[in-house]
C-alpha positions, -999 to +999 in steps of 0.1 A: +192-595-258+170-591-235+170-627-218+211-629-220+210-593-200+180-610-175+210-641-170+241-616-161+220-592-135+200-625-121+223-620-088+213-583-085+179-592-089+174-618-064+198-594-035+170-568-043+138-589-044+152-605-007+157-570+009+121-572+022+092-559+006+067-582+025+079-575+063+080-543+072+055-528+049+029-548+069+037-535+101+015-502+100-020-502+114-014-529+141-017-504+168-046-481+173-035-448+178-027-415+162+006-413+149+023-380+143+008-347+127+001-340+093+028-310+101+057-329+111+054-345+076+076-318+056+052-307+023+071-321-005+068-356+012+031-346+019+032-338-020+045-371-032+023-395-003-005-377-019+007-384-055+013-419-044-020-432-029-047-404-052-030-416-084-015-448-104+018-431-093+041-399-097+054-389-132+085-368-134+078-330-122+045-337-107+055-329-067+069-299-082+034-290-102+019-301-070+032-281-048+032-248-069-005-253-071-011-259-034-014-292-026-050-288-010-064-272-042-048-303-063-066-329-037-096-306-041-096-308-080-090-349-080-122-350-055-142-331-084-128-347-113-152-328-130-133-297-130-101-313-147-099-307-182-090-344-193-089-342-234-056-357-240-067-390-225-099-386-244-081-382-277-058-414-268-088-435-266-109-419-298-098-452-321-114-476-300-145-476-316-168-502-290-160-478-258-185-451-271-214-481-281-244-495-261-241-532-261-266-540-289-244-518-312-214-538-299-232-569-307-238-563-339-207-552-352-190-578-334-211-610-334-209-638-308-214-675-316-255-669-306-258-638-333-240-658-362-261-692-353-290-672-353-280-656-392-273-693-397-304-707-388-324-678-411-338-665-377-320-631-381-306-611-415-273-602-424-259-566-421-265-547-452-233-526-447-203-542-464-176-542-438-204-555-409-215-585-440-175-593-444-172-603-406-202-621-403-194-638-436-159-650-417-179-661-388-205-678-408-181-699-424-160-706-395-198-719-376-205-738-408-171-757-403-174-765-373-208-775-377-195-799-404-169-814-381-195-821-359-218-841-383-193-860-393-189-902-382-168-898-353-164-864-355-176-845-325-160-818-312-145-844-280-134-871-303-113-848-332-097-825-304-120-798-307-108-778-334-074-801-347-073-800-385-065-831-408-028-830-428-051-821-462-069-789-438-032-782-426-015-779-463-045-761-477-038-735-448-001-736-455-011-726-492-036-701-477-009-682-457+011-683-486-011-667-512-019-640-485+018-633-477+022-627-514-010-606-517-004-584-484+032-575-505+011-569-532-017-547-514+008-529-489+017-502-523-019-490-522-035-462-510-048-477-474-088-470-487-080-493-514-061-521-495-095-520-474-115-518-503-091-554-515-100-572-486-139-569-491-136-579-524-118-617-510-137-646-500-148-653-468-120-680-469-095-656-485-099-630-459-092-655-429-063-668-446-052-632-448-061-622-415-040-652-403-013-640-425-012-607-411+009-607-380+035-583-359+052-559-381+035-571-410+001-565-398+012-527-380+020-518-417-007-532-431-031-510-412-011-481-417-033-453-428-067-470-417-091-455-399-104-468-366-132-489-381-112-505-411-085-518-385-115-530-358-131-553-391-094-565-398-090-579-367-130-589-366-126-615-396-107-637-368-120-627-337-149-600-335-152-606-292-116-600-291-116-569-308-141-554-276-119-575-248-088-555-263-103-525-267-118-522-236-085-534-215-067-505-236-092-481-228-083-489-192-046-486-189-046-458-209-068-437-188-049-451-159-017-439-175-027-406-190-057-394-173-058-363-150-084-371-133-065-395-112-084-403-085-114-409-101-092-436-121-083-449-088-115-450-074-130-470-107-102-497-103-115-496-067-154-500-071-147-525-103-131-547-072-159-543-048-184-547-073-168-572-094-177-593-129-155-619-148-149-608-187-149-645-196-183-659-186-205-654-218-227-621-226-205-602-202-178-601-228-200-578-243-219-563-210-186-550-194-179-520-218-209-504-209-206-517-170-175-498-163-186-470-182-222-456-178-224-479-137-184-476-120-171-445-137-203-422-129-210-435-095-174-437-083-171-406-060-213-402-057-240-414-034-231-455-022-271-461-030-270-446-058-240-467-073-257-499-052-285-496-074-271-492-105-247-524-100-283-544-090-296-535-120-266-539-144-271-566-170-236-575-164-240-581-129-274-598-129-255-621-160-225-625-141-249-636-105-273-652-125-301-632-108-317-633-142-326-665-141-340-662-109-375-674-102-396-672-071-411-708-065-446-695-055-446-673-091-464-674-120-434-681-140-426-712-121-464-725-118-471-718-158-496-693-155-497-673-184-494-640-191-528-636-203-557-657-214-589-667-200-579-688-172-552-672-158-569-659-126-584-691-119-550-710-121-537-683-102-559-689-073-553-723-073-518-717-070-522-696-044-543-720-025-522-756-032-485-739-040-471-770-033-494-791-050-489-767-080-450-766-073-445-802-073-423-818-101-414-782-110-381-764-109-384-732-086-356-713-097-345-697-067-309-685-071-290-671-040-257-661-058-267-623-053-285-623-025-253-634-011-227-617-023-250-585-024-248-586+016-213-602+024-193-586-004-214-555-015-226-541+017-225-555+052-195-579+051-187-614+060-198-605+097-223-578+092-253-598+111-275-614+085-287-650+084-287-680+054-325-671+061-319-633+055-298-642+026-330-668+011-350-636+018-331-612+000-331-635-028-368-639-031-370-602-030-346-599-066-369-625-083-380-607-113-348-587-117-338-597-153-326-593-187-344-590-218-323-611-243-286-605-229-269-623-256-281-594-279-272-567-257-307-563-239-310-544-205-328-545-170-361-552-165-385-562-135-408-594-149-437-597-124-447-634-135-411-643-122-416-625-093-420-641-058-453-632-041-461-621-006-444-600+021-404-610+032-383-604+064-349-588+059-330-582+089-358-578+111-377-559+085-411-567+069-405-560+032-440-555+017-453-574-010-441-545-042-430-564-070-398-544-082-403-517-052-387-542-026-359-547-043-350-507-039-361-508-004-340-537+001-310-517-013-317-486+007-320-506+036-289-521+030-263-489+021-278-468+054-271-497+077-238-493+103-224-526+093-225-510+055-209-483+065-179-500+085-175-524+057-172-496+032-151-479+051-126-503+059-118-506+023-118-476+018-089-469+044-074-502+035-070-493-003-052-453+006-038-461+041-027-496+055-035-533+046-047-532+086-062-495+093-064-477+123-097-486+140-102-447+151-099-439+115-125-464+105-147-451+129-146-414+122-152-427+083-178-447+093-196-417+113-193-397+082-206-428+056-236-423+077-240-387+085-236-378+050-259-410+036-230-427+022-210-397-002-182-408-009-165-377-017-169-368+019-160-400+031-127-396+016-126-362+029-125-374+063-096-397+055-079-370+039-081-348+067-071-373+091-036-376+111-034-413+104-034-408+066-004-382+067+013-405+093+049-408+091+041-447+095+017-447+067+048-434+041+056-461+012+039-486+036+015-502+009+026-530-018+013-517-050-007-541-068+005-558-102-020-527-121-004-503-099+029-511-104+030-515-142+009-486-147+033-467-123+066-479-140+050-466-172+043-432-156+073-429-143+096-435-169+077-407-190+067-439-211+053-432-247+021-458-254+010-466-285-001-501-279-009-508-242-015-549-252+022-560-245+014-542-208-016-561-208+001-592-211+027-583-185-002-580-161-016-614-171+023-633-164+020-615-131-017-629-124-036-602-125-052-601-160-076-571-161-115-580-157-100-616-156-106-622-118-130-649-113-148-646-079-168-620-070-142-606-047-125-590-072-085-586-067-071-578-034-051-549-027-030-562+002+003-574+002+005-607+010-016-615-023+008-596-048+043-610-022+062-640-031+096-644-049+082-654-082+062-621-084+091-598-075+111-617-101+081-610-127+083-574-116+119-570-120+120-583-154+087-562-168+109-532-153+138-540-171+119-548-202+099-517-200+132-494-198+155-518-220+127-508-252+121-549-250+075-537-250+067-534-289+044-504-292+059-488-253+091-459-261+107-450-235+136-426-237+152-432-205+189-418-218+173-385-220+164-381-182+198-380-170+228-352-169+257-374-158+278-397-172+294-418-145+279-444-126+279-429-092+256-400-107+237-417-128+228-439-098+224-408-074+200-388-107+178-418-111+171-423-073+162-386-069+143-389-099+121-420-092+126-423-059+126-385-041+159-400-027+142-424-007+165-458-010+177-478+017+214-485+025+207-517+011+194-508-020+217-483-027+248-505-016+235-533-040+232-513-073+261-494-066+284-525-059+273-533-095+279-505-113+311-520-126+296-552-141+296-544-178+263-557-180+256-521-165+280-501-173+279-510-212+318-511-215+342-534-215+367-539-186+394-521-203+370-489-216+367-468-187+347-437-208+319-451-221+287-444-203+265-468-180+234-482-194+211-458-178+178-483-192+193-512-168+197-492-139+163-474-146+148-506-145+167-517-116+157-489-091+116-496-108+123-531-099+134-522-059+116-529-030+113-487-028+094-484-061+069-514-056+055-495-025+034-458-027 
């Protein structure tokens, strides 16, 4: 239904996604100078500018909430998120088990490929629990499979096709799917403690095949009745890292959707950016749950040294880096001293006295990644005034900075035998020889300097005001980055109280990213979640899969990133999907928002309702010139009572060029 109604309105879409989001939007910023008071912007417009750059968007009454509160006290309480009372979220997110564990606890309960080779190989036990021992037992047998695919003449992983079965593999799964098809039938009359209590019973084979069985529909009533941790080992006995990359991608949308403590959402997808890590390189599918939670979230409207500091020594960002592998040539670690023993001072004078002699034929281990991005992305900025020398300092001054067994959930700590010795020059400054003191004096070094601050700064003003901000803005930011040793609550103070935020210019002039705009549509529409994957996916098809960016830049929040026709066309059909009911596990009653029946109203409602009336003549004339195509109107040519589709032209004014900016 959905793709025949995409094919009739495919004309309507294109006339809006051409009416211009990319040109205009981009003109703000360009010139430096104060635009008009916040006074001549009238307070319910103040109320919804506000709405749209503190949170993931307006839902329906909240300028009305906002403004009977006082709309200072309400940016007051989302600058000390603290004082919100945020429970509902809290409850929403209580089933997902991993986002209240440390990472060892996440590791063991859901194994990686290291843990389950490890069982294999006898060098660790099995979990004595019986839900833990039926996941491992899955993995074990998958690892033993493979293993045996491997061994076999000709049957490395490159010459089979990695993991393509043989026709008798195929029909024995066939059978497999079967049998379970016939058992879930069976099992789904049970009490849901005893079609739990079925599953453990199976065999490691018999609970894959049944896993594999169990999909869509079939699977939702399956797990009907489960508690949290029955459903997580479920889904386990086929993937047990996918069950933490799900739960912690839910987690986030759902606080993004339903939180009240909006802008200390907004400020986590922010720092997340800045400070970014890739879910899909190794331990840091496991690292990430407790990155975003105990170093973004808690830092995110604090002290910038303070958050600085707790990114340096996150395992997920010395993984993600590789700063823990990082070896000073000149250390003990790299000239095979020992740790102790009877010779070790004498070796370690002699490497002292011939280091290249002792050196020679041996790897250093030097790694620059963070030492790098620490100054050009983290704190100074592409042109902040450092030196490849000042960077080859910097990372001489992190050797030792590592992780004690990472692929088991292990944490920070400073290893002095991987340390480089001997006094370094950062920026001009001699950096005593410390061990893991230099690092922190590298840091603070780092978040007071001016070129930190700008940096900061600019972001800052480029994420809540204009893709190119006001230089005098900047500055007064920067002033206070520095006069208040880099709080960022203050920081965003000064923007707040500035004339260039509550510019006329500065209304609906930035794109929203992919997040922000699904996240917003979902707000909007008063949008009921009880599975937040299918949005998940809708962000992947729009090329922003979350914790999925790559480089260490993060994802971009300006417009020319996030413009081109194929992503307004994406956009326009997640909106009409998202109103049309089209998301399994996303309600949305959008019938219920409306008082008129005719078109003209309908049309008129909705654009006060999502919009606070602010379309353009072109907008406007476009959906209205449409309002008799029974692809809208839900009649036939001849049947002029029955109502419009008020879902299609829902998603029609989510999918405008109005909506897609804040």
């Amino acid at each position: 239904m959905f793709m025949v109604l995409s094919r009739r309105v495919t004309g309507l879409i294109v006339l809006i996604a051409g009416l211009g989001v990319g040109t205009s939007v981009l003109a703000f910023g360009k010139k430096d100078k104060h635009s008009l008071p916040a006074s001549q912007m009238e307070e319910s417009k103040r109320a919804l500018h506000a709405l749209n750059r503190l949170t993931f968007g307006p839902r329906a009454g909240d300028v009305q909430r906002v403004l009977a509160m006082g709309l200072e006290k309400w940016i007051d309480e989302q600058l000390h998120p603290e004082k919100v009372d945020d429970h509902a979220v809290e409850a929403r997110l209580a089933p997902f088990r991993t986002l209240r564990m440390d990472t060892r606890e996440i590791v063991e309960n859901f194994p990686s490929q290291q843990v389950i080779k490890a069982v294999a190989e006898g060098k660790q036990s099995m979990p004595s629990d019986a839900a833990q021992r039926a996941v491992y037992r899955a993995q074990l047998e998958r690892y033993e499979e493979k293993k045996e695919r491997k061994e076999e003449p000709g049957g490395s992983e490159a010459a089979t096709g990695g993991d393509k079965l043989s026709d008798e593999q195929r029909a024995r799964r066939r059978e497999d799917r079967f049998y379970a098809d016939v058992k879930a039938e069976e099992m789904l009359d049970l009490p849901p403690d005893q079609r739990f209590k079925e599953i453990l019973k199976m065999s490691p084979a018999e609970q894959r095949g049944f896993s594999n069985a169990l999909k869509g529909n079939r699977r939702d009533d399956f797990m009907e009745g489960m508690d949290s941790r029955q459903r997580e080992t479920l889904m386990a006995l086929n993937n047990p890292q996918q069950v933490v990359t799900d739960e912690l991608v839910q987690g986030n949308l759902l606080r993004a959707i339903y939180s009240e403590r909006q802008l200390d959402e907004v400020m986590m997808d922010f720092w997340f950016n800045h400070f970014n890590v890739f879910i899909g390189k190794g331990a840091d599918r496991y690292l990430l749950t407790s990155y975003e939670r105990d170093v973004i979230r808690p830092h995110g409207l604090g002290k910038f040294e303070e958050l600085l500091v707790a990114t340096a020594q996150s395992p997920a960002m010395l993984f993600y880096l590789d700063n823990w592998l990082s070896v000073g040539p000149n250390s003990d670690a790299a000239n095979g001293i020992p740790k102790h023993g009877p010779d070790r001072n004498r070796r370690r004078r002699m490497a002292r006295r011939f280091p290249q002699k002792q050196a020679k034929g041996k790897r250093n281990g030097l790694n620059e990644n963070y030492g790098r991005e620490l100054m050009e992305l983290h704190t100074l900025g592409v042109n902040g005034g450092y030196t490849q020398k000042d960077v080859t300092e910097v990372a001489r001054v992190f050797t030792g900075w590592t992780l004690k067994q990472p692929k088991q959930g292990g944490g920070f700590t400073f290893e002095e035998r991987m340390h480089e010795p001997g006094d370094k020059i950062v920026l001009g400054h001699r950096i005593k020889s410390g061990g893991e003191k230099e690092g922190r004096e590298v840091l603070h070094l780092l978040a007071r300097n001016p070129s930190t601050a700008r940096f900061i700064c600019t972001k800052l003003a480029g994420r809540f005001v204009s893709d190119n901000p006001p230089t005098s803005l900047v500055d007064r930011m920067s002033q206070k980055f520095l006069k208040k040793d880099g709080d960022i609550r203050e920081v965003l103070k000064a923007m707040l109280e500035s004339p260039e935020f509550w510019s006329l210019e500065a209304y609906r002039a930035k794109v929203k990213t992919p997040l922000e705009f699904v996240v917003s549509g979902v707000r909007a529409t008063g949008a009921d979640v009880g599975d937040a994957t299918p949005l998940a996916r809708q962000l992947q098809s729009m090329g922003m899969p979350l914790y999925g960016a790559q480089p260490p830049t993060g994802y971009s929040t300006k417009a020319d990133a996030w413009v081109n026709s194929s992503s307004l066309l994406g956009r326009m059909n997640f909106a009409l999907a998202l109103t049309g009911g089209k998301l399994k596990g996303v309600r949305v009653d959008a019938d219920t928002n409306v008082a008129s029946h005719d078109p003209p109203g309908v049309l008129a409602e909705l654009e006060n309702t999502l919009l606070a009336g602010d379309v353009s003549k072109q907008t406007h004339d476009t959906i209205a010139a449409k309002l008799d195509d029974p692809a809208i109107t839900q009649r036939k040519l001849d049947d002029a009572a029955r109502a419009p589709d008020v879902k299609v032209i829902t998603g029609l004014l989510l999918g405008s060029p109005e909506f897609q900016r804040r």
